[in-house]
C-alpha positions in Angstrom: -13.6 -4.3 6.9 -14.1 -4.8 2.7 -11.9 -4.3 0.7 -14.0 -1.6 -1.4 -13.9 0.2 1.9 -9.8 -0.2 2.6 -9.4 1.3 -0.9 -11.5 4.0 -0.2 -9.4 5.4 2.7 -6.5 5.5 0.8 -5.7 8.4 -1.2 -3.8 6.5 -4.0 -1.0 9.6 -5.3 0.6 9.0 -8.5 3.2 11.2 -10.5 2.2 14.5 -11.3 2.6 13.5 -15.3 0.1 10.8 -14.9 -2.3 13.1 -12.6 -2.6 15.3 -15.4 -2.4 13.4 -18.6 -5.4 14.1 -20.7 -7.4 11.0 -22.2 -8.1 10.8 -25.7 -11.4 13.4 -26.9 -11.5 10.6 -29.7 -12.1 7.5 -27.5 -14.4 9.6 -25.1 -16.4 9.7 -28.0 -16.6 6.5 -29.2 -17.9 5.5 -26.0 -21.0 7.5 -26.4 -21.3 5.9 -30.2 -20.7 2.7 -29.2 -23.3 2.8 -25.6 -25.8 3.5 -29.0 -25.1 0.5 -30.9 -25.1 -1.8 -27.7 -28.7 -0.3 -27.3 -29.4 -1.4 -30.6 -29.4 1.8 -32.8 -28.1 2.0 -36.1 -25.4 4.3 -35.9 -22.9 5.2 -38.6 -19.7 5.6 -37.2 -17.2 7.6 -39.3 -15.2 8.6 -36.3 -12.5 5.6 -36.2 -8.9 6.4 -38.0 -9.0 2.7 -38.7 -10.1 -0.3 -41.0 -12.9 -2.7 -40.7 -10.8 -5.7 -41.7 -14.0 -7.1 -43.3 -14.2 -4.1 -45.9 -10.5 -3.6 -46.1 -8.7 -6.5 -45.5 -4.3 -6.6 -45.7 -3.3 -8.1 -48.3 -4.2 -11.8 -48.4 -0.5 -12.7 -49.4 0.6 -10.5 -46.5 -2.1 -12.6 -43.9 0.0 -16.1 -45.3 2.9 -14.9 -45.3 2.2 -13.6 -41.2 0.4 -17.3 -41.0 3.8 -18.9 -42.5 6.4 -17.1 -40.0 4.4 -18.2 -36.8 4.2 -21.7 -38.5 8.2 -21.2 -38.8 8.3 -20.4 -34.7 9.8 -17.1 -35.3 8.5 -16.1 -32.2 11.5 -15.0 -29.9 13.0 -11.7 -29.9 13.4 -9.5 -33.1 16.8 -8.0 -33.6 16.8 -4.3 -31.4 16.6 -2.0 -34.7 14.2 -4.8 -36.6 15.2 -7.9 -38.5 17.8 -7.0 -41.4 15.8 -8.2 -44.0 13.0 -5.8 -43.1 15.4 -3.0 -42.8 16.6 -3.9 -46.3 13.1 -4.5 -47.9 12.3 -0.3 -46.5 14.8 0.6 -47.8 14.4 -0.3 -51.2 10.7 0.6 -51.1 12.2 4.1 -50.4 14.6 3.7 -52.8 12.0 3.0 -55.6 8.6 4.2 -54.3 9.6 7.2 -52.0 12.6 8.8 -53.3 14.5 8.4 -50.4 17.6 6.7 -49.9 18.0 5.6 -46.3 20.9 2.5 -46.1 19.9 -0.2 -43.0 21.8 1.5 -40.3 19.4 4.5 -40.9 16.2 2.6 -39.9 14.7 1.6 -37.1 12.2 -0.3 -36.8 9.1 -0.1 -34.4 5.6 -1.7 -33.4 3.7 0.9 -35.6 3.9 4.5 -35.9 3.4 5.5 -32.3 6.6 4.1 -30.6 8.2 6.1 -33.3 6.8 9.7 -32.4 7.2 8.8 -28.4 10.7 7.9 -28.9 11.7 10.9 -31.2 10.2 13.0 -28.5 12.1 11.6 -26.0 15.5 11.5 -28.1 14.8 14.7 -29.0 13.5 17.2 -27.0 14.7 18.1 -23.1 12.3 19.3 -20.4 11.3 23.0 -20.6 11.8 22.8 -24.7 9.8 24.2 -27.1 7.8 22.3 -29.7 6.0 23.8 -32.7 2.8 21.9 -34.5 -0.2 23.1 -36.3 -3.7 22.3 -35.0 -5.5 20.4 -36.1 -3.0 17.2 -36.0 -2.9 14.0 -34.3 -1.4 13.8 -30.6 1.4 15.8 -30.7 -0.4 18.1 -27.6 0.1 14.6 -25.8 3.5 13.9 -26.9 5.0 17.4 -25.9 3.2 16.9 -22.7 5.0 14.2 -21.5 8.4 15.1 -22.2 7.6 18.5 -20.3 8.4 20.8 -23.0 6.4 23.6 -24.2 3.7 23.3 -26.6 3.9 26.5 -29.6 0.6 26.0 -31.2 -0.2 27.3 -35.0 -3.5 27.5 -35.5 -4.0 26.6 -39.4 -6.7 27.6 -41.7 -9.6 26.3 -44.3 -8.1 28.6 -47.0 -4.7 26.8 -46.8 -6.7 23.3 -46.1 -5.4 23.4 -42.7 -1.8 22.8 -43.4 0.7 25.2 -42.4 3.2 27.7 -43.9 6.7 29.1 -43.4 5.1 32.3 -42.5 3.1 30.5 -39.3 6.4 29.4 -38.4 8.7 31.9 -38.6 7.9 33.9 -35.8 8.1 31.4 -33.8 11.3 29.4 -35.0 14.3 31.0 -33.3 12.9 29.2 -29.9 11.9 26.2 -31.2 13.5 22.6 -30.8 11.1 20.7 -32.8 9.0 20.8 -35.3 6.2 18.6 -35.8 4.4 17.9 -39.4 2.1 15.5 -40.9 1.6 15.2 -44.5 -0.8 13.7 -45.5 -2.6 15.1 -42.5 -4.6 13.2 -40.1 -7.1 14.4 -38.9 -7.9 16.6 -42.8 -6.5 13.8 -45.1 -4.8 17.3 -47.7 -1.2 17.6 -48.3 1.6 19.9 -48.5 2.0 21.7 -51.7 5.7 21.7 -53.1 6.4 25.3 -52.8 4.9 25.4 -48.8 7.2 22.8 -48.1 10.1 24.4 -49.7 9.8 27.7 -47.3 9.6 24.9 -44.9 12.7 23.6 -45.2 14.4 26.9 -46.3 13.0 28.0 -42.6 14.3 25.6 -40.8 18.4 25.2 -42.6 18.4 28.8 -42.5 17.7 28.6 -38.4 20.0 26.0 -38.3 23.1 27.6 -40.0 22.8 30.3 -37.3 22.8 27.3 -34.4 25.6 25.8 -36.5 28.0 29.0 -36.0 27.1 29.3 -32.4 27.0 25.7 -31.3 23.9 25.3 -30.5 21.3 22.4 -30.5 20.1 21.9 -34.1 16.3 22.3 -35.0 14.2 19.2 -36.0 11.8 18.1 -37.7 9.6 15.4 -37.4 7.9 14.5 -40.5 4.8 11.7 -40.2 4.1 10.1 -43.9 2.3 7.5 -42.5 -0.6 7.6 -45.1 2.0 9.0 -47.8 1.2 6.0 -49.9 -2.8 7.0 -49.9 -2.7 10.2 -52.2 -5.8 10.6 -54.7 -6.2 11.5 -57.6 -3.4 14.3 -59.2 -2.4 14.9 -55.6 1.9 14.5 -55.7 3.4 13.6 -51.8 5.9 15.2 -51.1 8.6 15.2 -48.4 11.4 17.7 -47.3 14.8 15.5 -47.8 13.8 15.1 -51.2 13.2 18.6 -51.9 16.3 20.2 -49.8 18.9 17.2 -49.2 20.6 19.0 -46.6 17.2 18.0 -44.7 18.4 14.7 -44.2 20.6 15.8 -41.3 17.7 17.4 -39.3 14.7 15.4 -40.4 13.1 12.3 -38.8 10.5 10.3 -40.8 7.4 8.7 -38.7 6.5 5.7 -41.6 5.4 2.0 -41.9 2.2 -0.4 -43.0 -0.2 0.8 -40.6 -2.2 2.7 -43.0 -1.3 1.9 -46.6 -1.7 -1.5 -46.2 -4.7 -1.2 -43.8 -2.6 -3.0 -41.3 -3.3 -1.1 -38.4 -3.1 -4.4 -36.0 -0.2 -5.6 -37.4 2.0 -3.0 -35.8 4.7 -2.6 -38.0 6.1 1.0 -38.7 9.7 2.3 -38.5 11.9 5.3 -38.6 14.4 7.1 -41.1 16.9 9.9 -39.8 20.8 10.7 -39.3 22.0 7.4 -38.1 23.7 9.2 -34.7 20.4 9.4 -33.6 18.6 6.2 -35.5 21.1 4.8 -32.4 19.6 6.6 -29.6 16.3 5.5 -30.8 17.2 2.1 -31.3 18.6 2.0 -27.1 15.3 3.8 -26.3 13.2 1.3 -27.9 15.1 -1.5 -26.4 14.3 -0.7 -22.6 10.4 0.4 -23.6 10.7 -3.1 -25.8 8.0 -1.9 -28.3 9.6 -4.2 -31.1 7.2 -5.3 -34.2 6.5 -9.1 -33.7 9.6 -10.9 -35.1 7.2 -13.3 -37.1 5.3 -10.1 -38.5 8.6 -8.5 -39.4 9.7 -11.5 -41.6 6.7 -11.4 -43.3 6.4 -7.9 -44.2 10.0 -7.9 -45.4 8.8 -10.8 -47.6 5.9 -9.3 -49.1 7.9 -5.8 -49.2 10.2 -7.2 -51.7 7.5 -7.2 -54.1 6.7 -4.7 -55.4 4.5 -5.0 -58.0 2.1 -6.9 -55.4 2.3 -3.9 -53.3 1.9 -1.9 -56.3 -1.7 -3.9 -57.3 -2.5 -3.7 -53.3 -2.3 -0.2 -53.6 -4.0 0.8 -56.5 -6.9 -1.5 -55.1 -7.3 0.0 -52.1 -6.7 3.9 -53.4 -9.9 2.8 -55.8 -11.8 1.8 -52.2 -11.1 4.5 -50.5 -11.6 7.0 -53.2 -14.8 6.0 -54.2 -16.0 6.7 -50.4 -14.1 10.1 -50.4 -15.3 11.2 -53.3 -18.8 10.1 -52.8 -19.6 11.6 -49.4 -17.4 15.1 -51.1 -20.0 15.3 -53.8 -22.8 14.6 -51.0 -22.1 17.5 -48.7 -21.6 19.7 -51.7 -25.2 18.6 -52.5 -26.1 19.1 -48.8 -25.0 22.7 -49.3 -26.2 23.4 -53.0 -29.5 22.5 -51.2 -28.9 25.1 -48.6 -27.9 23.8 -45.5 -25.0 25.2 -43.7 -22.1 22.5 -44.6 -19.4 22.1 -46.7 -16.6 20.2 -47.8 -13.0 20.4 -48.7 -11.9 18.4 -51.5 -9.8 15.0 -50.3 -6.2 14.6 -51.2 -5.2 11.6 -49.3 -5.3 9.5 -47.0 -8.3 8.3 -45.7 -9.9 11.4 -44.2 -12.3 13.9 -45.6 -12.7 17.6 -43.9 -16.2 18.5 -43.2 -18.2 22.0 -41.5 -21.2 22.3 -39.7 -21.4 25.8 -39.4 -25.0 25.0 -36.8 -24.4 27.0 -34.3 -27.3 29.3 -33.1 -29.7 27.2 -34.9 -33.0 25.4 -33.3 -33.6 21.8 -33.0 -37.2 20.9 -33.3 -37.3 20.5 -29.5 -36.9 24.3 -29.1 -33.1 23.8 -28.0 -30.5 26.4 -29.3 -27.1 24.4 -30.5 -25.0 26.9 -28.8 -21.6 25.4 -28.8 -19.8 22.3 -31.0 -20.4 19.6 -28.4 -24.0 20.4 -29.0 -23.7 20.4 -32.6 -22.1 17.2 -32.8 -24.2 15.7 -30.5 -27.4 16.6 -32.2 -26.0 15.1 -35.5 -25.2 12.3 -33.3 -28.8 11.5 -32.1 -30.5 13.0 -34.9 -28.7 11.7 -38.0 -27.6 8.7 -36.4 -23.7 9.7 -37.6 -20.6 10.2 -35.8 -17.6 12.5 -36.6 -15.0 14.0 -34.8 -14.6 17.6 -34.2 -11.1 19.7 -34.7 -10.9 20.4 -31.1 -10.5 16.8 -30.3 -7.4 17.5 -32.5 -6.3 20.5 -30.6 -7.9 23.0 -32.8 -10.3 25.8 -31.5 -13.1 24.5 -28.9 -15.6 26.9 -31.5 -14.6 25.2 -34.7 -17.0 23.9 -37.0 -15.0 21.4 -38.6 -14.8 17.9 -38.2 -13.0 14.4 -39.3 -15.0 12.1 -41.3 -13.1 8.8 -41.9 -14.1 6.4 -44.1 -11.9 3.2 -43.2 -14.8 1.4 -41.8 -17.4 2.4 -44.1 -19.1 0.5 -46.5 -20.1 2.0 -49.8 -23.3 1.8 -49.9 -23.3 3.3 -47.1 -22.4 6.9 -47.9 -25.9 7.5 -49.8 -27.7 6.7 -46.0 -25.5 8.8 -44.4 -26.5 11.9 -46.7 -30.2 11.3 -46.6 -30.1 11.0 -42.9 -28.0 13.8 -42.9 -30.4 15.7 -44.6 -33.0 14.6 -42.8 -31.4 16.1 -39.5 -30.6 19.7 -40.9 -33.9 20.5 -42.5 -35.7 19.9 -39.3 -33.1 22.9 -37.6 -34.4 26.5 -37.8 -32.2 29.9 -37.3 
C-alpha cells in the first residue's frame, strides 16, 4: 500500500481552533495576481501592505550597520524584553519624536508588530471576553478568534473616513474588555482627529472609574501606530496618552520599524504599556520565542540614536510615498470628473489610499452583470490588469465598494498606466 493511500484513510483531527481558523482574504488574492504574472501578464499589483526593497530600500546606513552586527557574531540570544540599548534608543525616539515618555522597563521588544498584537491579546483578554474594533482594520477578527473571546464589530463610515467615534463605542463599552484601534489605519491610511480621540479616551477612563469602584477588570486599549511616522501633508498623529495621561495606565502601543523605515523584513517592532503588564508580555514572548534578531536589534538601536539620519530617512521616504498617493488621488478624481462611478478619499498617512467602485449592476462587454464585489474586483482584475483589495477582506461589509490601494511596491511612473488602463476598463461597462 502507498503512502498517498495510507494518508488517505486517515482522518487527520486537529483542534477545533485550527479547524476553524480563517486564512487570510489578502493572500487568497494574491495567489490569483500572482498565477497572472507567472503566465506572463502585466499586472499591477497594488494589493501588498509592503515595500519593493528595490523602490524603497531601508536606510543604507541601517543595511551596514545590520551587515556590521552579524560581522560582530552577535548571533545568540537577544535579552527576553530586547537588548537595553534598543530599549533605550525607543525610548528617546519617543521622548523626542513621539511625545511619549516610556523608561526601558516599559518596553518590550518583539520581531515586528504582530508578536505584539498576539501577545497583548493573549495577556489581555480571557476566553468568552468581549473585544471591540471598527471594520475595516487589519486582523483583529483573527486575533479575537483565537483567544475565544467575542468579536463587537463597529462598522465605520466614508463620512468619518472610516475611523471610528465615541458614539460607535459607547453603546457597547460597559461589556467590553478591549479595545482595539489603529491610527494611521491600515487598510484606509486616515487618521484620528484630536477631538474623536479625546471622546475616546474620555469613554474609556470614565468606564473605567466605575470598574475601579467595584473591582473589576480594567478596560484596554490597544493602540497600533505602526505607520504613525508616515503622516502627509498637514495631517498631526495623534495618540491617547498624550492627550489624557491617565491613559497610560490602560493603554498598550503596537509600534516599531516595520513600516516607517520600510523594514518590513527586518522584524523589529516593540511594545509600550504599564510595566505590570510590559512583564507578562515579556514571559509570553519568551516561551513563543518571537525575539527580533539580536544582530538586527544592535543595529537599529545604533541607527535609532540618530536622529537626524532618521529624520532625512523620513522626509525622503514621506516625499516617495506622497508623490504616489497623491498622484493616483488626483487620478480617480479625474476618473470620476470624467464620469465613471469611482472616487477617492484624500490620503492622510501611511501608505494606503481608500478607493470605491461603486460597479455593481453594471455590464461587462461580454454581456455579464457584476452583481456582487468579488465580481467587481475581479473584472478590474482581468480587465485593467490592477489589483486591490476590497474592505471585506478587512472585515467590512461583503457589499462594500471600497477597497485598499497600497502603493509600497509601486513605481512612479507607474500610477499614470494604472489610470489609463483603469479607464480603459470602466468605459467599456454599461448600466
Amino acid at each position: 500500500m502507498s503512502t498517498n493511500t495510507i494518508e488517505k484513510n486517515i482522518d487527520l483531527k486537529v483542534s477545533k481552533l485550527a479547524d476553524n481558523i480563517i486564512g487570510s482574504e489578502i493572500i487568497k488574492l494574491a495567489a490569483e495576481v500572482n498565477e497572472k504574472i507567472k503566465k506572463g501578464e502585466k499586472v499591477y499589483n497594488l494589493t501588498i501592505g509592503d515595500f519593493n526593497p528595490k523602490v524603497f530600500p531601508i536606510p543604507a546606513e541601517l543595511k551596514q550597520l545590520i551587515i556590521k552586527a552579524y560581522e560582530d557574531d552577535q548571533t545568540n540570544y537577544p535579552a527576553a524584553d530586547g537588548m537595553l540599548e534598543l530599549r533605550e534608543a525607543v525610548s528617546k525616539l519617543l521622548k523626542q519624536r513621539g511625545d511619549l515618555d516610556y523608561k526601558t522597563d516599559e518596553i518590550v521588544i518583539a520581531g515586528g508588530a504582530r508578536p505584539v498584537i498576539y501577545s497583548i491579546f493573549k495577556v489581555l483578554v480571557d476566553e468568552g471576553d468581549s473585544v471591540i474594533f471598527p471594520v475595516p482594520s487589519w486582523n483583529n477578527n483573527h486575533y479575537t478568534y483565537m483567544n475565544n473571546a467575542k468579536e463587537i464589530v463597529i462598522e465605520t463610515s466614508p463620512e468619518n473616513k472610516f475611523m471610528p467615534t465615541a458614539a460607535d463605542l459607547k453603546p457597547h463599552i460597559g461589556v467590553a474588555n478591549l479595545i482595539a484601534l489603529c491610527s494611521p489605519l491600515n487598510p484606509t491610511g486616515t487618521t484620528f482627529k484630536k477631538k474623536d480621540l479625546e471622546e475616546i479616551c474620555d469613554l474609556i477612563l470614565a468606564e473605567n472609574e466605575k470598574r475601579n469602584a467595584e473591582n473589576k477588570k480594567p478596560l484596554y486599549l490597544m493602540y497600533d501606530q505602526i505607520y504613525w511616522a508616515l503622516t502627509m501633508g498637514e495631517t498631526k498623529h495623534y495618540n491617547p496618552v498624550s492627550l489624557r495621561p491617565e491613559m497610560k495606565n490602560y493603554t498598550l502601543f503596537v509600534d516599531g520599524i516595520s513600516k516607517s523605515l520600510a523594514a518590513t523584513g527586518v522584524r523589529v517592532g516593540w511594545c509600550m504599556g504599564p510595566k505590570k503588564i510590559i512583564d507578562k508580555i515579556k514571559m509570553l514572548l519568551t516561551h513563543v520565542g518571537a525575539w527580533a534578531p539580536k544582530a538586527e536589534q544592535i543595529a537599529v538601536a545604533a541607527y535609532l540614536n540618530d536622529l537626524p539620519s532618521y529624520d532625512k530617512f523620513l522626509s525622503e521616504i514621506k516625499n516617495k510615498i506622497n508623490v504616489r498617493l497623491i498622484g493616483f488621488y488626483e487620478g480617480f478624481k479625474s476618473l470620476k470628473s470624467e464620469g465613471f462611478k469611482v472616487d477617492a478619499i484624500a490620503p492622510e498617512a501611511a501608505i494606503y489610499l481608500t478607493v470605491q467602485f461603486s460597479l455593481h449592476g453594471q455590464k461587462t462587454p461580454s454581456g455579464k452583470t457584476l452583481e456582487t464585489t468579488k465580481d467587481v474586483t475581479k473584472y478590474i482584475l482581468d480587465e485593467a490588469q490592477v489589483a486591490f483589495v476590497p474592505f471585506y477582506a478587512f472585515g467590512a461589509s461583503p457589499d462594500s465598494s471600497w477597497y485598499r490601494l497600497s502603493v509600497g511596491t509601486c513605481k512612479e511612473e507607474d500610477v499614470a498606466a494604472v489610470i489609463s488602463n483603469l479607464r480603459n476598463a470602466l468605459s467599456k461597462l454599461t448600466a
